[in-house]
mmCIF file of the N, C-alpha and C atoms, coordinates in Angstrom:
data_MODEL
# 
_entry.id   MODEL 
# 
loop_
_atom_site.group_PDB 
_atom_site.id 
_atom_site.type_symbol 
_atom_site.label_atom_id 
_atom_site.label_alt_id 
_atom_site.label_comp_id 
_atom_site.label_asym_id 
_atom_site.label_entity_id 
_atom_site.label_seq_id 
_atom_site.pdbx_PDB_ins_code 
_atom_site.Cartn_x 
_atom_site.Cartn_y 
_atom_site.Cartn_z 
_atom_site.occupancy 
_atom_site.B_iso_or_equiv 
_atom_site.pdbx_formal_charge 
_atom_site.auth_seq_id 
_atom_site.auth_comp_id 
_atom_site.auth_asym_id 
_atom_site.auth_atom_id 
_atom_site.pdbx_PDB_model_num 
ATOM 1   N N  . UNK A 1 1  ? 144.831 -7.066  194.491 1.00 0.00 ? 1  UNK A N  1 
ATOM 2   C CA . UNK A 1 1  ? 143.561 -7.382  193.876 1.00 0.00 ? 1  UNK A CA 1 
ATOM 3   C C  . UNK A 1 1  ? 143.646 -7.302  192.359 1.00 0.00 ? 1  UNK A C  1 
ATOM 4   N N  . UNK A 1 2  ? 144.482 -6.040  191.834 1.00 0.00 ? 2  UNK A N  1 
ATOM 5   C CA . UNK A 1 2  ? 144.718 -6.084  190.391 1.00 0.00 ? 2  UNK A CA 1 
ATOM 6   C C  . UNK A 1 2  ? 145.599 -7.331  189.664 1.00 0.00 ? 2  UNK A C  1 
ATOM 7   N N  . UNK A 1 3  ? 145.919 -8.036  190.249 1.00 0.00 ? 3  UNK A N  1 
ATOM 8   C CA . UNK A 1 3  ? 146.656 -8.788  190.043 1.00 0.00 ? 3  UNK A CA 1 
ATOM 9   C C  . UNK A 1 3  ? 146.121 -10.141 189.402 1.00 0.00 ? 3  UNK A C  1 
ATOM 10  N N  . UNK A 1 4  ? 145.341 -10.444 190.646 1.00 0.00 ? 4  UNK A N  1 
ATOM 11  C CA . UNK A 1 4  ? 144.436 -11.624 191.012 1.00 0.00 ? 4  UNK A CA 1 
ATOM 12  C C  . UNK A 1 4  ? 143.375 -11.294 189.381 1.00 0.00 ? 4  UNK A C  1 
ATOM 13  N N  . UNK A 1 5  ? 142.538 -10.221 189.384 1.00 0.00 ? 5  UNK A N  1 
ATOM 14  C CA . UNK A 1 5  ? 141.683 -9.689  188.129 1.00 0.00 ? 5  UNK A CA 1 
ATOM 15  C C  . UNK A 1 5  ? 141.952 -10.353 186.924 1.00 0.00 ? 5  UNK A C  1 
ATOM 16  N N  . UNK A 1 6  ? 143.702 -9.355  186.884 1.00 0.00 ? 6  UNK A N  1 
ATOM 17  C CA . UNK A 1 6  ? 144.452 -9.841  185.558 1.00 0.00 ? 6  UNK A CA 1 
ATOM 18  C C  . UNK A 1 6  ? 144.936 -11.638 185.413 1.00 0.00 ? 6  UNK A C  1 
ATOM 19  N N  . UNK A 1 7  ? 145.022 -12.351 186.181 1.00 0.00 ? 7  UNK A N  1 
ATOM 20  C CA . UNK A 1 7  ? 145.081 -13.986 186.196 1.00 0.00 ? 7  UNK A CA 1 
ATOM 21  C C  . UNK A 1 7  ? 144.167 -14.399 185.771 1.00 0.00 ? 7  UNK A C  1 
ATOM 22  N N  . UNK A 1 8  ? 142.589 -14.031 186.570 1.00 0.00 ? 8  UNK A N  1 
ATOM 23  C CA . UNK A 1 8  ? 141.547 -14.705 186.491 1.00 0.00 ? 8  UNK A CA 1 
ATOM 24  C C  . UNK A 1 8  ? 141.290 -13.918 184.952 1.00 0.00 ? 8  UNK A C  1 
ATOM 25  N N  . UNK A 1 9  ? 141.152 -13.436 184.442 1.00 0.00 ? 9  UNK A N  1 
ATOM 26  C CA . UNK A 1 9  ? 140.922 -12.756 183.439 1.00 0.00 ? 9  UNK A CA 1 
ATOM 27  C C  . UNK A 1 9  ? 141.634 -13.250 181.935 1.00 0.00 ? 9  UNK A C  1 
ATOM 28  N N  . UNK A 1 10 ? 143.000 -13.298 182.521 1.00 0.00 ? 10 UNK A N  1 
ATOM 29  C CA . UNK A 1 10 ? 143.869 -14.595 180.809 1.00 0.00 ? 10 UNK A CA 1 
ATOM 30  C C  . UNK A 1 10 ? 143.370 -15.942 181.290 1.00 0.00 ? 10 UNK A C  1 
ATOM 31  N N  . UNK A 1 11 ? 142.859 -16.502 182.477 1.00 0.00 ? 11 UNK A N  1 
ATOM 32  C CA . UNK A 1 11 ? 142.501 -18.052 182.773 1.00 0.00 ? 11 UNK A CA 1 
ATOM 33  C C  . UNK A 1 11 ? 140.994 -17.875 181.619 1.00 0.00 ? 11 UNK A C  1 
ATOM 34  N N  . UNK A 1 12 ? 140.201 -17.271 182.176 1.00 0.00 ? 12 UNK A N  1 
ATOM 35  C CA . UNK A 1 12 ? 138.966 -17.224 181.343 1.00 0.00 ? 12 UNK A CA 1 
ATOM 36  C C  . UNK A 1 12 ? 139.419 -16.755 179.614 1.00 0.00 ? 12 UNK A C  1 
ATOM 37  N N  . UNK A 1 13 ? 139.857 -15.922 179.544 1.00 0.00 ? 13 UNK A N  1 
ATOM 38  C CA . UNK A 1 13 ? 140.003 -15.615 178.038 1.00 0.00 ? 13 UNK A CA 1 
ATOM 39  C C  . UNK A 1 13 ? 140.775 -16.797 177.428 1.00 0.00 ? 13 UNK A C  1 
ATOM 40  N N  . UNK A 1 14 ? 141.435 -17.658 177.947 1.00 0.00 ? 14 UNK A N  1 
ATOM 41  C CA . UNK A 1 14 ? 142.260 -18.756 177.645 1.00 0.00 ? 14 UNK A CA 1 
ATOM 42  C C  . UNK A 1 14 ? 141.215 -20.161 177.635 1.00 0.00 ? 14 UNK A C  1 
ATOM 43  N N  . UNK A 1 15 ? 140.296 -20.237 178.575 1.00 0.00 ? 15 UNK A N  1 
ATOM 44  C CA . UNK A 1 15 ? 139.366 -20.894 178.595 1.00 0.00 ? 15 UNK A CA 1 
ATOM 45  C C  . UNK A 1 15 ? 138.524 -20.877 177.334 1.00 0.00 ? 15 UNK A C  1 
ATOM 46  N N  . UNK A 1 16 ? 137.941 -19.560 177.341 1.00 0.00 ? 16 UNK A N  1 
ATOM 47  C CA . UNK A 1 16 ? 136.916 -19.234 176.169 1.00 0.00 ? 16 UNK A CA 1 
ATOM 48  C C  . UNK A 1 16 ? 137.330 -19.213 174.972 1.00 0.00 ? 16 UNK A C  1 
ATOM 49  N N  . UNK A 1 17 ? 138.656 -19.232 174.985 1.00 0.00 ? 17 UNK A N  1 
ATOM 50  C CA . UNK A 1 17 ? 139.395 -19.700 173.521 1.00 0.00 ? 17 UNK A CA 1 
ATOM 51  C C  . UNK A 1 17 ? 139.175 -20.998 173.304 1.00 0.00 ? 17 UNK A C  1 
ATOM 52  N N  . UNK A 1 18 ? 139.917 -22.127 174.457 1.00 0.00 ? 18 UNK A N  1 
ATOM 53  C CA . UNK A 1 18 ? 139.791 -23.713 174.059 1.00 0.00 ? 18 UNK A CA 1 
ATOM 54  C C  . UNK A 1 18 ? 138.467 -24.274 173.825 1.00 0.00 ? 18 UNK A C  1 
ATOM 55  N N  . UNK A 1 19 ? 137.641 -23.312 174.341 1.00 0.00 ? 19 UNK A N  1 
ATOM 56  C CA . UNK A 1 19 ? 136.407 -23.349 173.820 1.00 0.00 ? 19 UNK A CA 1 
ATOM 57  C C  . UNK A 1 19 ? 135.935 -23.012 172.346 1.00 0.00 ? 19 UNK A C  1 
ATOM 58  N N  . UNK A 1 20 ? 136.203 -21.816 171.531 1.00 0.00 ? 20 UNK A N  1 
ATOM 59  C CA . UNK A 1 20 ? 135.676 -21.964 170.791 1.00 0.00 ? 20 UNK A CA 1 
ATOM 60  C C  . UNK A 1 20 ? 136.757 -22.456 169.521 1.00 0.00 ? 20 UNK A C  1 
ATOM 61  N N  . UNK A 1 21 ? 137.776 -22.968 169.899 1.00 0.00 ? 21 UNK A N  1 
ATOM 62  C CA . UNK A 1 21 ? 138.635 -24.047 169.475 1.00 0.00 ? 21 UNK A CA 1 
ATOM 63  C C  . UNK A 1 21 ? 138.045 -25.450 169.046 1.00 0.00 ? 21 UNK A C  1 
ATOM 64  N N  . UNK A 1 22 ? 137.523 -25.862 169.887 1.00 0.00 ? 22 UNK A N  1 
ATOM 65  C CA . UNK A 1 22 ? 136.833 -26.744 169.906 1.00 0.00 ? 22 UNK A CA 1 
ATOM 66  C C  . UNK A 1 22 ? 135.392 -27.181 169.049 1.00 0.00 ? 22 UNK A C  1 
ATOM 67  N N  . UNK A 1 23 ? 134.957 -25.683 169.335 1.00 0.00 ? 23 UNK A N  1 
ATOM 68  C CA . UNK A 1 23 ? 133.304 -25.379 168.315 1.00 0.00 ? 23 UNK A CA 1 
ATOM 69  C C  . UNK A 1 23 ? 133.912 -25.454 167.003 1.00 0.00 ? 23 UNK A C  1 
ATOM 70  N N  . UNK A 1 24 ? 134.823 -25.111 166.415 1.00 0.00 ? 24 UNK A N  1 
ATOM 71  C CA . UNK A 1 24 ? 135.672 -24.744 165.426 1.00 0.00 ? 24 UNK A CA 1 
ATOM 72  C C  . UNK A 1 24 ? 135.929 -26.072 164.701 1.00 0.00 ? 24 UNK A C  1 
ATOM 73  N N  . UNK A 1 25 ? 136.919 -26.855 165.559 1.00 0.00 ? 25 UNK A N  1 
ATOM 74  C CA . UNK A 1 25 ? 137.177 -28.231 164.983 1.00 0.00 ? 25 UNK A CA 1 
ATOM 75  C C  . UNK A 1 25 ? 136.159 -29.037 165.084 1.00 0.00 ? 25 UNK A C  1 
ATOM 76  N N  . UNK A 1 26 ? 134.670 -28.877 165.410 1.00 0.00 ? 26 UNK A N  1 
ATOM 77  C CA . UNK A 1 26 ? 133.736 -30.107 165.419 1.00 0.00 ? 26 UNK A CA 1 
ATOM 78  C C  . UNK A 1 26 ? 133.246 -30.022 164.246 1.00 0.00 ? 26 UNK A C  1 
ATOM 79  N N  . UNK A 1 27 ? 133.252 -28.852 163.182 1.00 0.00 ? 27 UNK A N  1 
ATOM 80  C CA . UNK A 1 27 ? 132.961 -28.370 162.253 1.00 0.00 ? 27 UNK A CA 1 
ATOM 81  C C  . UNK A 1 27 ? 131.385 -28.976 161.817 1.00 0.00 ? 27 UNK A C  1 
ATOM 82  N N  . UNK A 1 28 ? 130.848 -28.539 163.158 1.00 0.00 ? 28 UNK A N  1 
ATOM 83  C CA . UNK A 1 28 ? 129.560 -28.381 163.003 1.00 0.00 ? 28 UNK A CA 1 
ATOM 84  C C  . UNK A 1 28 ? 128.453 -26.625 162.953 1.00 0.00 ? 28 UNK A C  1 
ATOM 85  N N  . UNK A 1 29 ? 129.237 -25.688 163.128 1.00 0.00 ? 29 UNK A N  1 
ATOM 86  C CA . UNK A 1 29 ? 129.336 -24.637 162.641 1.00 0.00 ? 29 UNK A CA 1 
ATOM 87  C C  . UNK A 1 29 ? 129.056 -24.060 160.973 1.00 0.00 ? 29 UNK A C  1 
ATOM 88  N N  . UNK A 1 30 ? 127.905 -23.041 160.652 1.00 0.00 ? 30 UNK A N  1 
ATOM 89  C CA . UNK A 1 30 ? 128.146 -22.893 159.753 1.00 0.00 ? 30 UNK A CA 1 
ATOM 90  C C  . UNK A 1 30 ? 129.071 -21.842 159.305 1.00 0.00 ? 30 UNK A C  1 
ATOM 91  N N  . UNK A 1 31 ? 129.261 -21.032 157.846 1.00 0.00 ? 31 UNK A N  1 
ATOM 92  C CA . UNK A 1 31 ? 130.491 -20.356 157.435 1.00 0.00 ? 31 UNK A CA 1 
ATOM 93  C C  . UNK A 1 31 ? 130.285 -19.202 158.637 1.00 0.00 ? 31 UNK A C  1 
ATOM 94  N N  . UNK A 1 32 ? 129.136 -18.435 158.665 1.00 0.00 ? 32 UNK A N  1 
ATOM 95  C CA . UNK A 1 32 ? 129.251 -17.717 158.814 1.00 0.00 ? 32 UNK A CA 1 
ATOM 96  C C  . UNK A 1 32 ? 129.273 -17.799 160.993 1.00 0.00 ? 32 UNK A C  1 
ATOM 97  N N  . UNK A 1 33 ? 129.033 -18.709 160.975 1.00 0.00 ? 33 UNK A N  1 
ATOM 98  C CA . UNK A 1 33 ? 129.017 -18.806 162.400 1.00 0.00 ? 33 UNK A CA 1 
ATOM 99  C C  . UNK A 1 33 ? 130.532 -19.060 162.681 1.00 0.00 ? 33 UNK A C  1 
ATOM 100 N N  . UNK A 1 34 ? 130.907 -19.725 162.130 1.00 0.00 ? 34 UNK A N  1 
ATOM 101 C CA . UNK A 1 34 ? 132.803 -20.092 161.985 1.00 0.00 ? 34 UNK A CA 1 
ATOM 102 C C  . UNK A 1 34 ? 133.379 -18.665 161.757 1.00 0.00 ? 34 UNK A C  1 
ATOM 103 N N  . UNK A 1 35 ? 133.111 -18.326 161.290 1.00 0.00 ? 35 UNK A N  1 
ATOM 104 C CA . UNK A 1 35 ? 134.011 -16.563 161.216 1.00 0.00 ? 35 UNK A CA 1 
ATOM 105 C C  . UNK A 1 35 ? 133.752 -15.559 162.213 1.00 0.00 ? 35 UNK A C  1 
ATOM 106 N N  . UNK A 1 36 ? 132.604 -16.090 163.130 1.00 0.00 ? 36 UNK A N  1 
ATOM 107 C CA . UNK A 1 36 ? 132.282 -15.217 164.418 1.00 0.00 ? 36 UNK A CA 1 
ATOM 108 C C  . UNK A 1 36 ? 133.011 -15.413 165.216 1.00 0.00 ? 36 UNK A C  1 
ATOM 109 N N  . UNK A 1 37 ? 133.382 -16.966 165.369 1.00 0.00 ? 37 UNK A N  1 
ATOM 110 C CA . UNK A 1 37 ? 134.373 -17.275 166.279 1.00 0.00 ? 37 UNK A CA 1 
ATOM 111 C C  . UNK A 1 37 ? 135.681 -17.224 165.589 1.00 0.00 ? 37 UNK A C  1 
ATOM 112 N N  . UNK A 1 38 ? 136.166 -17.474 164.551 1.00 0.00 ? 38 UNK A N  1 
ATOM 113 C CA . UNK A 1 38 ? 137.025 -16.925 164.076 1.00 0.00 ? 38 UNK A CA 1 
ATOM 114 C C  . UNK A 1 38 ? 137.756 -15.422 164.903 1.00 0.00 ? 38 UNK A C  1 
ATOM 115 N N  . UNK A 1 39 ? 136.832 -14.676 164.503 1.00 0.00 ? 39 UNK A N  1 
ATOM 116 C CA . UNK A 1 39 ? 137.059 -13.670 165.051 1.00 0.00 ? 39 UNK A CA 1 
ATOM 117 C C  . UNK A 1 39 ? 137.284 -13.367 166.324 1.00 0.00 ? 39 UNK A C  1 
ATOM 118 N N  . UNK A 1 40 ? 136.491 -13.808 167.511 1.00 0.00 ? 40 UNK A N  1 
ATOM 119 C CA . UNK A 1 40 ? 136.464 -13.496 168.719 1.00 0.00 ? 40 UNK A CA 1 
ATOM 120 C C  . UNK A 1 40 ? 137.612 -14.616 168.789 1.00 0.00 ? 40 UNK A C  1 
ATOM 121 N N  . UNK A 1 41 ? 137.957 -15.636 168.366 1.00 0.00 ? 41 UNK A N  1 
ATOM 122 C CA . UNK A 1 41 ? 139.460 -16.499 168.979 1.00 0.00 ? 41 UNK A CA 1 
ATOM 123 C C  . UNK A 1 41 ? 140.339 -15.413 168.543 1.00 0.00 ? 41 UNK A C  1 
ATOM 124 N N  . UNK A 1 42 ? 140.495 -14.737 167.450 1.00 0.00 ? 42 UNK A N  1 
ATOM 125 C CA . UNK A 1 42 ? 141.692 -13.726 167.292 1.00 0.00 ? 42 UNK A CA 1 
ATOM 126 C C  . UNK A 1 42 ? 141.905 -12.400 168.301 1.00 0.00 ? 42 UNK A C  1 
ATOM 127 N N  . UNK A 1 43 ? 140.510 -12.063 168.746 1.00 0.00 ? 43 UNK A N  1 
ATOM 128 C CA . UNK A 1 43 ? 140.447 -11.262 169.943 1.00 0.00 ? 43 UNK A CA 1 
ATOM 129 C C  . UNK A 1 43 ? 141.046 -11.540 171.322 1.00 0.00 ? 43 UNK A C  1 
ATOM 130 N N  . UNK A 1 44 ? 140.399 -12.640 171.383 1.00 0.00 ? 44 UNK A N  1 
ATOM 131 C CA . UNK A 1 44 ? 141.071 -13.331 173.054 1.00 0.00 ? 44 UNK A CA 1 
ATOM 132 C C  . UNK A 1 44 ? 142.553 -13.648 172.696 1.00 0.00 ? 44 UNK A C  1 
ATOM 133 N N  . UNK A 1 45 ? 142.845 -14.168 171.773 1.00 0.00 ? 45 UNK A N  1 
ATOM 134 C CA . UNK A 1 45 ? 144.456 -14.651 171.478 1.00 0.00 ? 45 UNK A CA 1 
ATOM 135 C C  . UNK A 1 45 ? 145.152 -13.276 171.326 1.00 0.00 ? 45 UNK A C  1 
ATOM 136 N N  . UNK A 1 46 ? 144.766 -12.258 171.015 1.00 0.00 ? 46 UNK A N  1 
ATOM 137 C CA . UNK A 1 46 ? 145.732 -10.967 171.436 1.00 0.00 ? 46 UNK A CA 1 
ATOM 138 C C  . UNK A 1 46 ? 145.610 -10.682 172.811 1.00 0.00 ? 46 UNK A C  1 
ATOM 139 N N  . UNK A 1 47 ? 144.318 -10.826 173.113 1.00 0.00 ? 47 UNK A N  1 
ATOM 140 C CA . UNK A 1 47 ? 144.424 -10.732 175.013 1.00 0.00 ? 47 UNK A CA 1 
ATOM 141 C C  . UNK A 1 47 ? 145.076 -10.989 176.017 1.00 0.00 ? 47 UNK A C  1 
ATOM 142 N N  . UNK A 1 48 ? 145.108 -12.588 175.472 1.00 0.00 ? 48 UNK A N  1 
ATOM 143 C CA . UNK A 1 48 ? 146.011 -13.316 176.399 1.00 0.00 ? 48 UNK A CA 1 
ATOM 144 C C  . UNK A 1 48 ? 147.665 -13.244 175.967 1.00 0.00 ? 48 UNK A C  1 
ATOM 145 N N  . UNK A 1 49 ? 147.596 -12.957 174.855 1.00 0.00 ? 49 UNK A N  1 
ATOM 146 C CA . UNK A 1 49 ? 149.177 -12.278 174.032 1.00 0.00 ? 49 UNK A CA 1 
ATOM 147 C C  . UNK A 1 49 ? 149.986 -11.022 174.933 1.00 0.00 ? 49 UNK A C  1 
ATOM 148 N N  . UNK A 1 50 ? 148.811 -10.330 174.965 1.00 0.00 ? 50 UNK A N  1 
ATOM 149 C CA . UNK A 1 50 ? 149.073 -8.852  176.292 1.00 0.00 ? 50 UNK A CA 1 
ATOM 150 C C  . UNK A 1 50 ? 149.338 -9.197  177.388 1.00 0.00 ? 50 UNK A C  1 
ATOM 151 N N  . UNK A 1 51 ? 148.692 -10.377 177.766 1.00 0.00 ? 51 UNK A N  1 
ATOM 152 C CA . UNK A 1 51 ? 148.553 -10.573 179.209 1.00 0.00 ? 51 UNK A CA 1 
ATOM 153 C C  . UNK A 1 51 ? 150.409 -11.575 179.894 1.00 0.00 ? 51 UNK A C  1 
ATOM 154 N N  . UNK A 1 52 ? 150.252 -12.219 178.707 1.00 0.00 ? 52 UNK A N  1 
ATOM 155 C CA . UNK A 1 52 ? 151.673 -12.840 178.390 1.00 0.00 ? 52 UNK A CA 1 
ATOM 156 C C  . UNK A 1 52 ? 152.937 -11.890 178.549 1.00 0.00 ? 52 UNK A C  1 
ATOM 157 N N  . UNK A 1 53 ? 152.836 -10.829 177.644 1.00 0.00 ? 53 UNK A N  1 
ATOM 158 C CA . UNK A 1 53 ? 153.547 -9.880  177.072 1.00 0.00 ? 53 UNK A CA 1 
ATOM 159 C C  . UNK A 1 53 ? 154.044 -9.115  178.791 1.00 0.00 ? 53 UNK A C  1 
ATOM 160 N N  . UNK A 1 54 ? 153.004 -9.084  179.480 1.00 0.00 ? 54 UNK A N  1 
ATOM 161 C CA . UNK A 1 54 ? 152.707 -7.803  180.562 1.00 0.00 ? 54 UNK A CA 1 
ATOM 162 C C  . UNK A 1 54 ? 153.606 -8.802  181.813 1.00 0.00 ? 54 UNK A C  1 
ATOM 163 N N  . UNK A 1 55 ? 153.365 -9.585  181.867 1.00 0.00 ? 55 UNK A N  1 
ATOM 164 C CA . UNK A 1 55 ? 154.131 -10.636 182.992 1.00 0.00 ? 55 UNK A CA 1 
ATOM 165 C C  . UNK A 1 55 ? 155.632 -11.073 182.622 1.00 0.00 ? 55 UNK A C  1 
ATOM 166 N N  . UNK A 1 56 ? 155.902 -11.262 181.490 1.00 0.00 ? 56 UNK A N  1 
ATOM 167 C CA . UNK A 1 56 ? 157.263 -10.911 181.211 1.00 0.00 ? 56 UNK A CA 1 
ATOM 168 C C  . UNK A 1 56 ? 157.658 -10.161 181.335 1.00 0.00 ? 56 UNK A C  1 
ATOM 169 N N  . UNK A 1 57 ? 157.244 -8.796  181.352 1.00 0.00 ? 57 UNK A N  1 
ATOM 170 C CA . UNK A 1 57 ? 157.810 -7.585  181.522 1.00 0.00 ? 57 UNK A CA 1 
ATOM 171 C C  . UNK A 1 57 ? 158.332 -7.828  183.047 1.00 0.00 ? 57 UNK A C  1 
ATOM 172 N N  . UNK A 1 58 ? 156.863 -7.847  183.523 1.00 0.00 ? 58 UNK A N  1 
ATOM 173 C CA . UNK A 1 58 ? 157.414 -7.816  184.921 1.00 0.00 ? 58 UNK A CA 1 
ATOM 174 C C  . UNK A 1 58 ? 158.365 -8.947  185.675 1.00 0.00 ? 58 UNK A C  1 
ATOM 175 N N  . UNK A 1 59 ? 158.467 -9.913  185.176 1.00 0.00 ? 59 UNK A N  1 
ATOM 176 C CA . UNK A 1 59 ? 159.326 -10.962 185.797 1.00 0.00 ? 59 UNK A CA 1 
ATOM 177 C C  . UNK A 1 59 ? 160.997 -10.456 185.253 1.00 0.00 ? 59 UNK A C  1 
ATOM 178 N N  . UNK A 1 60 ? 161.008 -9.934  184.325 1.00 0.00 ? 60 UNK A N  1 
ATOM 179 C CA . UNK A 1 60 ? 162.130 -9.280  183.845 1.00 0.00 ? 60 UNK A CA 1 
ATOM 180 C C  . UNK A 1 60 ? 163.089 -7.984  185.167 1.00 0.00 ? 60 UNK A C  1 
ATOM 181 N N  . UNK A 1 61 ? 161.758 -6.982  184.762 1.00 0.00 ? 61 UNK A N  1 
ATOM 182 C CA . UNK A 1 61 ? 162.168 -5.846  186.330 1.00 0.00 ? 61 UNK A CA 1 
ATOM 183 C C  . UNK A 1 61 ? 162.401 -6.730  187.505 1.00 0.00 ? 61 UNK A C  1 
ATOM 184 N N  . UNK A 1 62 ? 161.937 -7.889  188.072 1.00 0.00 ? 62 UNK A N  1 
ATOM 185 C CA . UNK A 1 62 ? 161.850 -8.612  189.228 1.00 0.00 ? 62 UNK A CA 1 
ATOM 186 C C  . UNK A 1 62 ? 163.736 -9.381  188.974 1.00 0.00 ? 62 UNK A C  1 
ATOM 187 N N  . UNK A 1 63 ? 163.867 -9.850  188.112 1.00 0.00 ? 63 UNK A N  1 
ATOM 188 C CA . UNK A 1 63 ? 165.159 -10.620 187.610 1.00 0.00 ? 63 UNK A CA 1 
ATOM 189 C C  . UNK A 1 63 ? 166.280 -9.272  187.860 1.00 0.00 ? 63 UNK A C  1 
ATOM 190 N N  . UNK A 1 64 ? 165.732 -8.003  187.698 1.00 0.00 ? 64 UNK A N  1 
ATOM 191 C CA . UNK A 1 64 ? 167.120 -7.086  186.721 1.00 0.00 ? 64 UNK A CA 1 
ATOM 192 C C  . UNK A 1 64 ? 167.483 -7.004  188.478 1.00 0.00 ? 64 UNK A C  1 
ATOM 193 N N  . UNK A 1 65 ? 169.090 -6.882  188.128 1.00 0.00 ? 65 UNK A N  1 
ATOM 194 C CA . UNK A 1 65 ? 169.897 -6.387  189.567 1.00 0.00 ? 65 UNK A CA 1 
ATOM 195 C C  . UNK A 1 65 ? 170.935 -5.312  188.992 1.00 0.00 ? 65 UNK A C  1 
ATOM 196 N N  . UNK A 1 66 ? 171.113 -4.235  189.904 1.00 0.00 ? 66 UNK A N  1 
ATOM 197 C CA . UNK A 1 66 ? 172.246 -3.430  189.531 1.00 0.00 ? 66 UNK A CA 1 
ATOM 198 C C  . UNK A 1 66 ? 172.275 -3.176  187.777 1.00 0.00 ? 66 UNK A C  1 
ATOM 199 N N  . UNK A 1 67 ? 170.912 -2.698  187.353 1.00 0.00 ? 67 UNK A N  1 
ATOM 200 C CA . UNK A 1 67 ? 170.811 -2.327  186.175 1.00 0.00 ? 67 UNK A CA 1 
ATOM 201 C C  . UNK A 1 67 ? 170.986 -3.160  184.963 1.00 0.00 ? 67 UNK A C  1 
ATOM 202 N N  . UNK A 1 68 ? 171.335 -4.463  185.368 1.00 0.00 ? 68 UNK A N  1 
ATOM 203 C CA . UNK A 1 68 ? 171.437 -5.229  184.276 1.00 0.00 ? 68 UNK A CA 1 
ATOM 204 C C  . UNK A 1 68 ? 170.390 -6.399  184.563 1.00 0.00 ? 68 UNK A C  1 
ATOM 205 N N  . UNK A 1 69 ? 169.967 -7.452  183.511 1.00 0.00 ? 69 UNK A N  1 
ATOM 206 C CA . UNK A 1 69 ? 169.148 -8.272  183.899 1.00 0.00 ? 69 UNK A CA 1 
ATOM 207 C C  . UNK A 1 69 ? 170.106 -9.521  184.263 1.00 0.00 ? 69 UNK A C  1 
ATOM 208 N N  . UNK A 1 70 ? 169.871 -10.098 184.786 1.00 0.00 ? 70 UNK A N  1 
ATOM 209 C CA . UNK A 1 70 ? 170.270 -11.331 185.353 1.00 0.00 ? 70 UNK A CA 1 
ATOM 210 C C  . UNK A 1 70 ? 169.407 -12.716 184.994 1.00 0.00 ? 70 UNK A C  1 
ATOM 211 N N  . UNK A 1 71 ? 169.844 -13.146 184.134 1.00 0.00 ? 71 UNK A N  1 
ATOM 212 C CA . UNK A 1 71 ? 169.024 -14.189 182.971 1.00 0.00 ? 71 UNK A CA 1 
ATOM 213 C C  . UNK A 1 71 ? 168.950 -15.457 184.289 1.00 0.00 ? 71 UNK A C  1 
ATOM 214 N N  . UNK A 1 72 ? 168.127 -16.597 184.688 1.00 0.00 ? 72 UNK A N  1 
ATOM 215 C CA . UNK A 1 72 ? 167.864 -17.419 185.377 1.00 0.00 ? 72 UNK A CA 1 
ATOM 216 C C  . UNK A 1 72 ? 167.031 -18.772 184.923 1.00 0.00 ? 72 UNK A C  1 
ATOM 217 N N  . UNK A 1 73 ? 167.264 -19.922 184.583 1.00 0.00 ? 73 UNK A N  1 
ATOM 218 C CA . UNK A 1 73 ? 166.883 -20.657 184.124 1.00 0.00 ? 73 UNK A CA 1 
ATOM 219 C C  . UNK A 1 73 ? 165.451 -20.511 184.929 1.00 0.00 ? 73 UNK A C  1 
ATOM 220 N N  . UNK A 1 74 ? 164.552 -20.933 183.932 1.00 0.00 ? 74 UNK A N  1 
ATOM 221 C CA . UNK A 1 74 ? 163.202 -21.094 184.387 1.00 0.00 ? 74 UNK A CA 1 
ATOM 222 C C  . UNK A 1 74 ? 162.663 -22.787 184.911 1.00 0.00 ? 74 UNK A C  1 
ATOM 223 N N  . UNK A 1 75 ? 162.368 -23.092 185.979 1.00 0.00 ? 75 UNK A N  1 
ATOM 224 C CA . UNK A 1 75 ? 162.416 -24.423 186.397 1.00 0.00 ? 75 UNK A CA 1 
ATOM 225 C C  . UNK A 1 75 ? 160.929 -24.864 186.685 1.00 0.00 ? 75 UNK A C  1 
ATOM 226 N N  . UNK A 1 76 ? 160.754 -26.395 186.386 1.00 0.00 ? 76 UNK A N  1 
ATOM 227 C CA . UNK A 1 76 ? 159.102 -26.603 187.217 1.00 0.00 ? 76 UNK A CA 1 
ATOM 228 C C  . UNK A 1 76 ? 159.496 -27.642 187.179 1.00 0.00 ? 76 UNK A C  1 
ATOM 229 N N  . UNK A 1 77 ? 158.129 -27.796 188.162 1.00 0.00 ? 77 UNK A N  1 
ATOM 230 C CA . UNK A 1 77 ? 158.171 -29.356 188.896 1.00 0.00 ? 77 UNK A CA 1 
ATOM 231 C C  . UNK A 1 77 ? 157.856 -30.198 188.050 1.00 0.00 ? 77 UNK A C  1 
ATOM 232 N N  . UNK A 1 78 ? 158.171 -30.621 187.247 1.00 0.00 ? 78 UNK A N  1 
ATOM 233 C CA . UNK A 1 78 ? 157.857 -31.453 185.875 1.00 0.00 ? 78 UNK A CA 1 
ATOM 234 C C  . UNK A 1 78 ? 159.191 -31.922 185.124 1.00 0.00 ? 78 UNK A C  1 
ATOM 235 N N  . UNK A 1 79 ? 160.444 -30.933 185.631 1.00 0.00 ? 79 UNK A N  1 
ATOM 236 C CA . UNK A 1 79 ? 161.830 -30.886 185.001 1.00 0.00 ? 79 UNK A CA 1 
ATOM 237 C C  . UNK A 1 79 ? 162.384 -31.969 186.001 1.00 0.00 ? 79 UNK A C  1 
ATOM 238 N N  . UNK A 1 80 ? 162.962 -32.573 185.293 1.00 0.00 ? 80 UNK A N  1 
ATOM 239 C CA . UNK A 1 80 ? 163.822 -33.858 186.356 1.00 0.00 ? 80 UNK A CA 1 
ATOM 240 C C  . UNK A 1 80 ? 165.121 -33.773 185.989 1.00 0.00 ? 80 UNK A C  1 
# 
């Protein structure tokens, strides 16, 4: 369940960023409304920075064998 939390949780903070990404570049915002979001995009972008940070970790422990890591090309269905 903690798991699922932490996904849905960088999906939305990642969301609510391209969101106020967006408010940002329509530059219909005034100064001071632009620096609110300013701000809260620098908030969520460390969030999802952690959240980044925290899943590497763990895909790392998941990779390591016999104390060493075992490096593995990363593949998706998009690579031909």
């Amino acid at each position: 369940m903690a798991r699922k939390k932490a996904a849905l949780d960088f999906e939305r903070s990642l969301a609510e960023l391209q969101q106020l990404v967006e408010r940002l570049e329509s530059g219909e915002l005034s100064l001071e409304d632009s620096l609110n979001c300013f701000e809260q995009g620098i908030r969520l972008t460390r969030d999802c920075q952690t959240a980044l940070t925290q899943a590497e970790q763990k895909v790392q422990i998941l990779l390591e064998r016999d104390g060493s890591v075992r490096e593995a090309p990363f593949e998706t269905d998009t690579q031909q």
